[in-house]
C-alpha positions in Angstrom: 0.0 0.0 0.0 1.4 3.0 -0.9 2.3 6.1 1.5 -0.8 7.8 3.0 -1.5 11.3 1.6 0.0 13.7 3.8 -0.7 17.8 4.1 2.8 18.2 2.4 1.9 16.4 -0.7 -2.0 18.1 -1.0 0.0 21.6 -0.7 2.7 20.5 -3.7 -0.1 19.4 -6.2 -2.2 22.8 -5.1 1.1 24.9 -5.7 1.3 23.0 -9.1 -2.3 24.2 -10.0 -1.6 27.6 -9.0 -4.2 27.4 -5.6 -3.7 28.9 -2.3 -5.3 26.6 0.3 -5.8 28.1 3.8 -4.6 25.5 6.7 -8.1 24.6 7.2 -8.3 23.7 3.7 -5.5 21.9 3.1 -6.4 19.7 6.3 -10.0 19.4 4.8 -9.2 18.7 1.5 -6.0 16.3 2.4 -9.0 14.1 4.4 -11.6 14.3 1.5 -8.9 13.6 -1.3 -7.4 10.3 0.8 -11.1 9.2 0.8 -11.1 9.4 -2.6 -8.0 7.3 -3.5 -9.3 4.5 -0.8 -12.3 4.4 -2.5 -10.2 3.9 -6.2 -8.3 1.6 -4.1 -11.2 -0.6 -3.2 -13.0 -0.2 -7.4 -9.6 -1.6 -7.9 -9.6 -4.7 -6.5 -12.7 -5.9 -7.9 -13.1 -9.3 -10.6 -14.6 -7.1 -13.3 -12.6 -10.3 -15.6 -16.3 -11.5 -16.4 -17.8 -8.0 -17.0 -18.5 -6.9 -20.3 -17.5 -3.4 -21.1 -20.1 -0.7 -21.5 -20.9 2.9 -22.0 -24.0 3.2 -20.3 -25.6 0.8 -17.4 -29.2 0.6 -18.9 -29.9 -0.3 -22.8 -30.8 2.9 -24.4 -33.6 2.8 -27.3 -34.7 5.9 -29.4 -38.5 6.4 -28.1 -38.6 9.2 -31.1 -41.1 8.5 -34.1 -39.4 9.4 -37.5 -39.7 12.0 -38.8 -42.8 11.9 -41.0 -44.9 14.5 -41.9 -48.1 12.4 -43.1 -48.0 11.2 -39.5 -48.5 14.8 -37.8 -51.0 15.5 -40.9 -48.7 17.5 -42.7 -48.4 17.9 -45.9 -48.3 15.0 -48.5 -45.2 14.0 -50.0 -43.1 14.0 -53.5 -41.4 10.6 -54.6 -38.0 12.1 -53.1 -40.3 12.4 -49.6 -39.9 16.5 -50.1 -42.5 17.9 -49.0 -44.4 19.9 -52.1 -43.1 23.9 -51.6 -47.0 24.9 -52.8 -48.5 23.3 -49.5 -45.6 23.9 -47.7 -45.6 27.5 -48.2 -49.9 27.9 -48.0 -49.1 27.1 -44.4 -46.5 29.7 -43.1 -47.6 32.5 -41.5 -45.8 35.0 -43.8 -44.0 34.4 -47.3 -42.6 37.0 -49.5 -41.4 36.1 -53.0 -42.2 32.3 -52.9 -40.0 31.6 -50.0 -40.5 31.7 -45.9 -40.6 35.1 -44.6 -38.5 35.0 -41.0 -38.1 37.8 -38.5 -34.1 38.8 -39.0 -31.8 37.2 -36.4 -29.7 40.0 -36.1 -31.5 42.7 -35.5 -32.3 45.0 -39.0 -30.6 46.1 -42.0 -28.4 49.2 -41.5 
């Protein structure tokens, strides 16, 4: 088992990161930081030799519908599955010049 953490060593890695620890600190954070390497100390010696690795504990499934307009009602659909710029456009609250009319993100033309 290695040396226990000591005051001395907390203060060297602090002075390395450029933090100034008060003595109360340092005594705190010497406590909470050995608590810490005990506790990777005990992960450690576990048999994980049977244990498959994995990103996430539970098994993660999309819950999403795809993305299909007919499905909300929308609009029918061209054979590319575009939806048809006519029905498209009848349905947005402003259009100028055959396109979508949007409020400017930037603020307004000088």
């Amino acid at each position: 088992m290695p040396d226990p953490l000591t005051p001395e060593v907390v203060a060297k890695v602090a002075d390395l990161a450029m933090l100034e620890l008060t003595d109360d600190e340092l005594q705190r954070f010497t406590a909470q930081l050995a608590a810490v390497l005990e506790h990777a100390r005990d992960v450690e010696e576990l048999d994980v030799a049977d244990v498959p690795p994995t990103h996430h504990p539970y098994p993660l499934v999309n819950v999403m519908r795809p993305d299909d307009p007919r499905a909300a009602g929308g609009p029918t659909t061209g054979a590319d599955n575009s939806v048809f710029s006519e029905e498209a456009l009848a349905m947005a609250p402003d259009v100028e010049d055959h396109q979508f009319k949007v409020p400017p993100a930037l603020g307004e033309e000088p």
